[in-house]
N, C-alpha and C positions, 0 to 999 in steps of 0.2 A: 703542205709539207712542214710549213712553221709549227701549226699545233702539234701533228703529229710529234714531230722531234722532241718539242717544250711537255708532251702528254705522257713520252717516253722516259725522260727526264726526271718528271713528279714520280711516275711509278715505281722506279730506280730508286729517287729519294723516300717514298715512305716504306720499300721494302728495308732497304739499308738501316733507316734511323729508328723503325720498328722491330725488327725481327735479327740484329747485329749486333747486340753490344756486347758481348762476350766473346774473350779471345781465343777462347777456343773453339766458337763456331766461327769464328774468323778465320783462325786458323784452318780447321776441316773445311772451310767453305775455297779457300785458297789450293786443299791438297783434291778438291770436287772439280775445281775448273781447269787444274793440271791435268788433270785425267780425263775431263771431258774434250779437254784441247787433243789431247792423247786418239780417245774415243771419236771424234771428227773427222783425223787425217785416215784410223784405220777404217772409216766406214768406206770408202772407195774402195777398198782393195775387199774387205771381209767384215760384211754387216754384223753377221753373228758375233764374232771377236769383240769387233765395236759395242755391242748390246751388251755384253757380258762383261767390259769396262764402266761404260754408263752405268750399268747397274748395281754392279756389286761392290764397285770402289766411289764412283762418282756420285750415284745416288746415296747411298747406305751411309757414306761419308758426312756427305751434305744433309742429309734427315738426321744423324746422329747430334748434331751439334746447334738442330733446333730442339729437338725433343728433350736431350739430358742438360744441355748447359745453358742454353736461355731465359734467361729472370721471367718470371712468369706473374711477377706481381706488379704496382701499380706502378710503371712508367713515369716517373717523376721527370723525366727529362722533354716527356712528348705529353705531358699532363693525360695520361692515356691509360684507361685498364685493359688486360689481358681480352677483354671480350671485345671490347669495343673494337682493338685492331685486328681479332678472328674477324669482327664484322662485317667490317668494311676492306677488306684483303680480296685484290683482285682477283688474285691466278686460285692454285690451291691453297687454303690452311690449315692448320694442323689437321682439323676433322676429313678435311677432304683427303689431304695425304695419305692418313691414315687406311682410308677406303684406297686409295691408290695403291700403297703398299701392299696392300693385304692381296688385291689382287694380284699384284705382280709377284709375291711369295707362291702365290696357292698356283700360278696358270701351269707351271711343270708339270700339273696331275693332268692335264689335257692331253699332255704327250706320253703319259703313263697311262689312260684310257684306249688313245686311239694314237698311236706313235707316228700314222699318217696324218693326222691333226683334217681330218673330215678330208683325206684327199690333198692336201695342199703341198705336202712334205713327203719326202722318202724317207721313208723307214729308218732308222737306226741300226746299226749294227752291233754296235760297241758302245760303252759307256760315252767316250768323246765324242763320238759320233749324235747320242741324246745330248751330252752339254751343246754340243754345236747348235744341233735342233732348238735349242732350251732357248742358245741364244741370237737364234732367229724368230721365235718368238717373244722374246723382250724387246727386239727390236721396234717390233711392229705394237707391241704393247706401249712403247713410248711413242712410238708418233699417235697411236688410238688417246693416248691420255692428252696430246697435245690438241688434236684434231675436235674433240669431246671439249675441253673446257672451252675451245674457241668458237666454239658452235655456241654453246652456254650462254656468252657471255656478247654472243651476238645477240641473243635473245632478250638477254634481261639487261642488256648495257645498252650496244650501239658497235657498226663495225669498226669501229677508230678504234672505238677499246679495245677490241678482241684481237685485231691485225696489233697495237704497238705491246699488246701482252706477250703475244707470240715471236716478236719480235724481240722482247727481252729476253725471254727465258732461254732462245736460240743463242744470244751475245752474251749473255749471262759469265757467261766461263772469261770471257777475256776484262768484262768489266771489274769481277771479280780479282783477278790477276791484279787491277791495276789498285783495285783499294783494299785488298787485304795482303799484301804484299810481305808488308811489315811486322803482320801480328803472328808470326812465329817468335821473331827475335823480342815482341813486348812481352811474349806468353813464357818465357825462357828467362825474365825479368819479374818473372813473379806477378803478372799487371794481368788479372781473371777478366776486369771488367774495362774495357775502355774510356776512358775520365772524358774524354773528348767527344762522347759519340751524340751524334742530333742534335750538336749545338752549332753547324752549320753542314752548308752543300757540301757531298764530297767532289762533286767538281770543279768548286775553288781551291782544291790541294791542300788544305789544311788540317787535312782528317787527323791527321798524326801531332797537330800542335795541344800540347795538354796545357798548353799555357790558356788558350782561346776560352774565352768563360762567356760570350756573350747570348744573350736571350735565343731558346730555339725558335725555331721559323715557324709561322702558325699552319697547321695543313692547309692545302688551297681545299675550298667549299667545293 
């Protein structure tokens, strides 16, 4: 359970200090785990509804504010280029989101070919009636894309990896909450880029101090 936790932890940390420094994917990553916290409670009551918040505020949100607002040149802070953390990026990266997104746009035409969806669904009635469908479909397109990389990554990783990946990306939304908090009121401050970012754990609570100058952490090998 030690490594597990400590494996959890690194993951956390090189997603954060890699793919974070900008306040306003801070920000949208803040308004993605509000919503996905949102998206959680309604999945007990109404999966579809649930699917149709994940994706079109919590996902789109969160993809938004890697795509347009993320420095995309050489990481001076993590001594790191842009390819090098595509590289070595657990879960999905840009390239793969990409193919993720693309599906998850196109799959509505399944339910405009065959509106039973091969048998598995009733029919549509009415336009809400397809959103509903639509969004009983994204539902299950999200747990297939979660289900998919963690087969993946049993593969070419090991199961610790695959089980503490899945494990983030599920806690993501409250981990979020706790360290992006802040970055509406710095983004409203005029502050695009975080002064402060990868130069330590955000577990030590000092992600907000712009005072803190000291040398970043070396990735663990």
């Amino acid at each position: 359970m030690t490594g597990f936790l400590e494996q959890l932890r690194e993951q956390r940390w090189d997603d954060h200090r890699y793919y974070h420094h900008s306040r306003i994917n801070q920000s949208l990553h803040l308004l993605s785990a509000i919503s996905f916290l949102c998206a959680y409670m309604m999945a007990f009551k109404d999966p579809a509804t649930a699917a149709l918040i994940a994706w079109l505020v919590s996902m789109n949100s969160r993809q938004a504010g890697h795509f347009f607002f993320e420095p995309r040149g050489y990481d001076q802070v993590n001594h790191a280029t842009h390819e090098h953390k595509e590289e070595i990026k657990v879960g999905y990266n840009l390239n793969r989101k990409i193919v993720l997104m693309a599906f998850w746009a196109a799959s509505p035409l399944l339910l405009v070919l065959d509106p039973t969806l091969f048998g598995l669904m009733t029919p549509h009635e009415s336009f809400g009636g397809f959103v509903h469908n639509v969004g009983y479909l994204w539902f299950f397109v999200g747990i297939a894309g979660l289900l998919f990389r963690v087969a993946q990554l049993m593969i070419i990783r090991d199961v610790q990896t695959a089980l503490v990946w899945a494990t983030k990306i599920i806690t993501d939304p409250f981990h979020d909450i706790k360290l992006y908090h802040r970055a509406p009121g710095y983004l409203l401050r005029g502050q695009l880029i975080d002064p402060a970012h990868g130069r330590h754990h955000p577990d030590e609570d000092r992600m907000e101090d712009e005072d803190w100058v000291a040398e970043p952490e070396e990735r663990k090998a």
